[in-house]
C-alpha positions as CSV (number, residue, x, y, z in Angstrom):
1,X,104.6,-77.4,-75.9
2,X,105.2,-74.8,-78.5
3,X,107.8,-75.6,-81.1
4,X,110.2,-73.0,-80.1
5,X,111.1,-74.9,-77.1
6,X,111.7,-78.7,-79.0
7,X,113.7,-77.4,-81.6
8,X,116.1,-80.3,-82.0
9,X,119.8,-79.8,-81.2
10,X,121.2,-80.3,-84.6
11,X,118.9,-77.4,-86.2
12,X,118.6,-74.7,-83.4
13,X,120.5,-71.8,-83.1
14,X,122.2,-70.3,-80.1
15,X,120.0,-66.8,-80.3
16,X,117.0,-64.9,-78.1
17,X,115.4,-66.9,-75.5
18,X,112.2,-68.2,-77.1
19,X,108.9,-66.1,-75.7
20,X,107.2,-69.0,-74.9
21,X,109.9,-69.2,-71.9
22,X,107.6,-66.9,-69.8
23,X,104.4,-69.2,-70.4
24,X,106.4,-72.0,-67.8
25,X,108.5,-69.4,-65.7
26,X,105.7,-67.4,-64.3
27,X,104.0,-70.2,-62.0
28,X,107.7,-70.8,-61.3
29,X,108.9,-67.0,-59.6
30,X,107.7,-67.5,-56.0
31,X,109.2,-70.9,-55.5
32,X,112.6,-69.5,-57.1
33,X,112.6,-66.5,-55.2
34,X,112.2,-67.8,-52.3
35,X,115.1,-70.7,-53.4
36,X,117.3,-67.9,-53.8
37,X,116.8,-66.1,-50.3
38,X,117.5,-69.8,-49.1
39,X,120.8,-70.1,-51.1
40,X,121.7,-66.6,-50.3
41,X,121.7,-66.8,-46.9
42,X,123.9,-70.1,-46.8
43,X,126.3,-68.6,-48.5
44,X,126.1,-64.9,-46.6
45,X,124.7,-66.2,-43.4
46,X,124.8,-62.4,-42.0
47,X,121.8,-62.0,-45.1
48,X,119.7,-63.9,-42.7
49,X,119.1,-60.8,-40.4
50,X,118.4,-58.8,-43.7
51,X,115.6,-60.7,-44.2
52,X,114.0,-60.6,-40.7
53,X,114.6,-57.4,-40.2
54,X,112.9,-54.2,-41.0
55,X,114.5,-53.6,-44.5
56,X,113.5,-57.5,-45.4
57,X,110.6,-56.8,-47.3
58,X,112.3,-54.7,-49.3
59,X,115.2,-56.7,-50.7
60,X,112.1,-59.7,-51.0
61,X,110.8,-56.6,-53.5
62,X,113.8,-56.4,-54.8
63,X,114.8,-59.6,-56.0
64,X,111.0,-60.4,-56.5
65,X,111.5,-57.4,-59.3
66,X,114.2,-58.6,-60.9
67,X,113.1,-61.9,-61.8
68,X,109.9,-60.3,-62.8
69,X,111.4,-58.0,-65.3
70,X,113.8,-61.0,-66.6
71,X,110.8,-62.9,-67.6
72,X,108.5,-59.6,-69.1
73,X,112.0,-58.9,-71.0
74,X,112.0,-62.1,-73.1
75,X,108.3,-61.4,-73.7
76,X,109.4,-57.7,-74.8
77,X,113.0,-57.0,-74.9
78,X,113.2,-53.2,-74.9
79,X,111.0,-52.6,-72.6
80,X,112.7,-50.7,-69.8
81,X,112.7,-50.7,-65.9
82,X,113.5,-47.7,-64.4
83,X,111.7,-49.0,-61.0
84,X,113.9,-52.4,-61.5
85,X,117.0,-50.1,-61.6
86,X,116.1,-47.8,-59.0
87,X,115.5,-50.7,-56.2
88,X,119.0,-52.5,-57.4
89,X,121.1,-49.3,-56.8
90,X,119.2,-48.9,-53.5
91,X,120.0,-52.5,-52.2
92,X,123.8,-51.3,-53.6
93,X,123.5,-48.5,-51.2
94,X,121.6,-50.3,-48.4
95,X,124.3,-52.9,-48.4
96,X,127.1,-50.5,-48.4
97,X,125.1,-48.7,-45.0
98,X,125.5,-52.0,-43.1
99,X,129.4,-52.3,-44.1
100,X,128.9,-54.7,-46.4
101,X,131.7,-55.6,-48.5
102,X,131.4,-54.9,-52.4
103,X,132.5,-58.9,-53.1
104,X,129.4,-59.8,-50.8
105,X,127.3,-58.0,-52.5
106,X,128.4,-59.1,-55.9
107,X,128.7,-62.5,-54.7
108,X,124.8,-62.6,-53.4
109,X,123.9,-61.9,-57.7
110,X,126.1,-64.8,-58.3
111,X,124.1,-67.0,-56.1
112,X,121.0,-66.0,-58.1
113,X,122.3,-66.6,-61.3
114,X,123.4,-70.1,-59.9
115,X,120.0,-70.9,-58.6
116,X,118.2,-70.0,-61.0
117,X,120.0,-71.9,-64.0
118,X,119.8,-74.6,-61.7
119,X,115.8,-74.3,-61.3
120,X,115.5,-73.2,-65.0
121,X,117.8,-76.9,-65.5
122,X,114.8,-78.8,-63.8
123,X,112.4,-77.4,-65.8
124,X,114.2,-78.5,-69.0
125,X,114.0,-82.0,-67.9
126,X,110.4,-81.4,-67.3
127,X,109.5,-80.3,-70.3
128,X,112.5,-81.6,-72.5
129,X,113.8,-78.3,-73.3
130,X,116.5,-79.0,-76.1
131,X,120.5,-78.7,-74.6
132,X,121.1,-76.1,-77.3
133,X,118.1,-73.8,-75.7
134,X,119.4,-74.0,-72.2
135,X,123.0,-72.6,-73.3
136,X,121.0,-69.7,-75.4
137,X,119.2,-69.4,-72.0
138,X,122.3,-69.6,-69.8
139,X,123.9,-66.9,-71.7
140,X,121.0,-64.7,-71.3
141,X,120.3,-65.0,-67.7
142,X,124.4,-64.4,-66.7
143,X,124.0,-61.3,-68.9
144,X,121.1,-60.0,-66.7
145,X,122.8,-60.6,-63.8
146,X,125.7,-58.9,-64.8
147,X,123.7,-55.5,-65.8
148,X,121.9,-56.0,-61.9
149,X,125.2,-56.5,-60.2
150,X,126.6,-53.6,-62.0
151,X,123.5,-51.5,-61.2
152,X,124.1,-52.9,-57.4
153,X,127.7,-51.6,-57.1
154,X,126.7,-48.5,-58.7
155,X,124.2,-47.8,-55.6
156,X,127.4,-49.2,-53.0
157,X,130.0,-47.0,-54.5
158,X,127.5,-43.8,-54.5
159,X,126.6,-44.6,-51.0
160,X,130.3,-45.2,-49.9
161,X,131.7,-42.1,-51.8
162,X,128.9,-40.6,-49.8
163,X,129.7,-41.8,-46.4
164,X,133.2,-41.1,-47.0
165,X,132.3,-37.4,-47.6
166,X,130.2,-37.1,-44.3
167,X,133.1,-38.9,-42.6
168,X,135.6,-36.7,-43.8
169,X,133.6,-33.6,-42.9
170,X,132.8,-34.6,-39.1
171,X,135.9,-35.3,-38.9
172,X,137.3,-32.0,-40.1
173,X,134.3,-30.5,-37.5
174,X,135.8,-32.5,-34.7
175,X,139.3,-30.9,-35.1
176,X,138.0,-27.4,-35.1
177,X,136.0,-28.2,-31.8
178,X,138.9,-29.8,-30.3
179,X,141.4,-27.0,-31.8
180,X,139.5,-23.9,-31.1
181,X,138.9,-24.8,-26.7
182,X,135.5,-24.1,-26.6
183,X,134.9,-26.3,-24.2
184,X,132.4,-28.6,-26.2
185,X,131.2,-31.0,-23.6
186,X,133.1,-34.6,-24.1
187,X,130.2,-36.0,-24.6
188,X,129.5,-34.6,-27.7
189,X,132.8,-34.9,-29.0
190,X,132.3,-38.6,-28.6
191,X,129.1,-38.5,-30.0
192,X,130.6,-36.7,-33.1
193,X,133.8,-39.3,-32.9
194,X,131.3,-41.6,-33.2
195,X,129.8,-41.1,-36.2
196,X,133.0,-40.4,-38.0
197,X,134.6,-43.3,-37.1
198,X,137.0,-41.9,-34.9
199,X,138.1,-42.6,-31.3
200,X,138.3,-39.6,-29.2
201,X,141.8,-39.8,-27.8
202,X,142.4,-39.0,-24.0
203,X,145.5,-37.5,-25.1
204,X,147.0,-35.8,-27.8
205,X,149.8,-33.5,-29.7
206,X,148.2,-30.5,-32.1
207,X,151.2,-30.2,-34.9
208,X,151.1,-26.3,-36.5
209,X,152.1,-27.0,-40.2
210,X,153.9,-24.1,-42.7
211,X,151.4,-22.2,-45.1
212,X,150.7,-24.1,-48.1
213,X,151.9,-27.3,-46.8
214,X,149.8,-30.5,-48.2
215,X,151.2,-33.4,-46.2
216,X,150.3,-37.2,-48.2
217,X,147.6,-38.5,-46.3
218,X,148.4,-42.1,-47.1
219,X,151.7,-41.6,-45.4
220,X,150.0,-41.0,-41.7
221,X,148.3,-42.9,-40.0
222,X,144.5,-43.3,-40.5
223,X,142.8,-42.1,-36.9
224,X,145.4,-38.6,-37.8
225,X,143.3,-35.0,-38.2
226,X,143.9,-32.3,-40.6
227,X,142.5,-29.4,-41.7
228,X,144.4,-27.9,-44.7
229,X,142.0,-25.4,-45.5
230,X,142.5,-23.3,-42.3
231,X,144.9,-20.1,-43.4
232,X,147.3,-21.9,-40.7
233,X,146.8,-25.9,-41.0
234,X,147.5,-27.9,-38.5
235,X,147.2,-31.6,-37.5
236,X,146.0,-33.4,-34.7
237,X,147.8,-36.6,-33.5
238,X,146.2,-39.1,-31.3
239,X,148.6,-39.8,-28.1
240,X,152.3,-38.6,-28.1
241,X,154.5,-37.7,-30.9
242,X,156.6,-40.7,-30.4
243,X,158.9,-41.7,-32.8
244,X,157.0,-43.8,-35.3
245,X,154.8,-40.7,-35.6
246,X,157.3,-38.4,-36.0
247,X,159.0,-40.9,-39.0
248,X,155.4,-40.9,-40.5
249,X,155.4,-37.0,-40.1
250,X,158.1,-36.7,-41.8
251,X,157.6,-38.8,-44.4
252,X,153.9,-37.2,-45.2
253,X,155.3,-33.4,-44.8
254,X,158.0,-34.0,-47.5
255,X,160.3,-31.6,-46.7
256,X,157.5,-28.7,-45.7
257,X,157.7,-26.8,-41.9
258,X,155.8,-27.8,-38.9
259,X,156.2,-27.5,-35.3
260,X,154.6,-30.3,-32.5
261,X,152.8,-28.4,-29.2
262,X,152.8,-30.8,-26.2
263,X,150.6,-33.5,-25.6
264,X,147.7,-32.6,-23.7
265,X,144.2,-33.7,-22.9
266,X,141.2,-32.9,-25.5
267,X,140.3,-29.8,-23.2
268,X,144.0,-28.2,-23.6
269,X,144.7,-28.8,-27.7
270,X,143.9,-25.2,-28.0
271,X,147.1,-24.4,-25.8
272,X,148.9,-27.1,-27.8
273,X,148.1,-25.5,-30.7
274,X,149.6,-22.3,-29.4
């Protein structure tokens, strides 16, 4: 066993991971990949589908990439790996398309890390791998999984800012359906509800708001509609105006005009709008 590796305690130095390192880890990468899908999905159970499913042989690439290009990067530090960063951020954003939380997903890197200082402990045994090297080695291996979790919520944030976007924009497209009575068929306002997140209401109240007006969106309530760009913006209100609607209304215009039409099914908003 090279030298590098039974450096005593007393004399090594906490420092770069010895390139020797990749001589034992390379037998070692399938049977710690597939350790870490194990651990992964006992911790995130709902990773179990991931894997069985169509996209599973694509996060198997994924992680089978990282830990490839952890072990070519003690051989050669600098080299870099665009590929490795391109699959992370698409995991990020794969995981953000199933509605993933962002702690899951950061979690799932932390259950790598985990197992693989644990596999990487075993090995030290087996080849009495000095305490001082397996704290150089700890070091190294949380600071690569830090750069792949931050690479990971790169891709989620991207995808969700993205979703978000589309959201926002259907939604806006539903209103003007709704708003304008042409007499799009229900069916494919539900369709369109559907993909915006949005329940399509079997009543409602259209509120005509004063030019300019810019009420605080994080004073109404979520499943609300507006369009603020339209010369004459207006809102659309799931259900009656009751009360606690009204106080929210209020409250978001800030002092600004509007008037409520009455409440009326989907196919007479345009009247309510009037």
């Amino acid at each position: 066993m090279p030298n590098a590796l039974h450096a005593s305690a007393s004399s090594e130095q906490l420092g770069p991971i010895p390139r020797e390192l990749a001589t034992i880890m390379w037998p070692e990468l399938p049977a710690l990949l597939d350790e870490i899908k194990t651990e992964v999905v006992r911790a995130y159970p709902e990773f179990a589908e991931v894997f069985a499913g169509p996209h599973g042989r694509f996060v198997h690439a994924a992680i089978e990439q990282s830990l490839t290009i952890f072990v070519d990067q003690v051989v050669r530090p600098s080299v870099p790996s665009p590929l490795r960063d391109e699959m992370i951020r698409t995991f990020g954003r794969f995981a953000a398309s199933r509605g993933g939380s962002l702690d899951t997903l950061r979690g799932t890197f932390r259950v790598g890390a985990r197992v693989a200082l644990r596999h990487t402990k075993k090995l030290g045994k087996r080849y009495n791998l000095s305490p001082v090297f397996m704290l150089s080695f700890a070091d190294t291996l949380f600071a690569y999984m830090d750069q792949l979790e931050a690479l990971a919520s790169e891709g989620y944030l991207q995808a969700r800012s993205s979703a978000e976007d589309n959201q926002d924009e259907l939604r806006r497209k539903i209103l003007r359906l709704i708003a304008s009575g042409s007499g799009t068929p229900r069916a494919t306002l539900v369709e369109l509800a559907e993909r915006a997140g949005w329940q399509l209401p079997e009543e409602l109240t259209l509120v005509a708001l004063s030019a300019g007006a810019h009420p605080a969106r994080t004073a109404l309530h979520g499943d609300v509609l507006m369009d603020l760009g339209d010369p004459q913006p207006y809102l659309l209100v799931p259900g009656a105006l009751h009360a606690e609607r009204q106080a929210s209304l209020v409250q978001a215009l800030g002092g600004a005009r509007a008037a409520a039409g009455p409440t009326v099914g989907p196919a007479g908003a345009a009247d309510s709008l009037r």
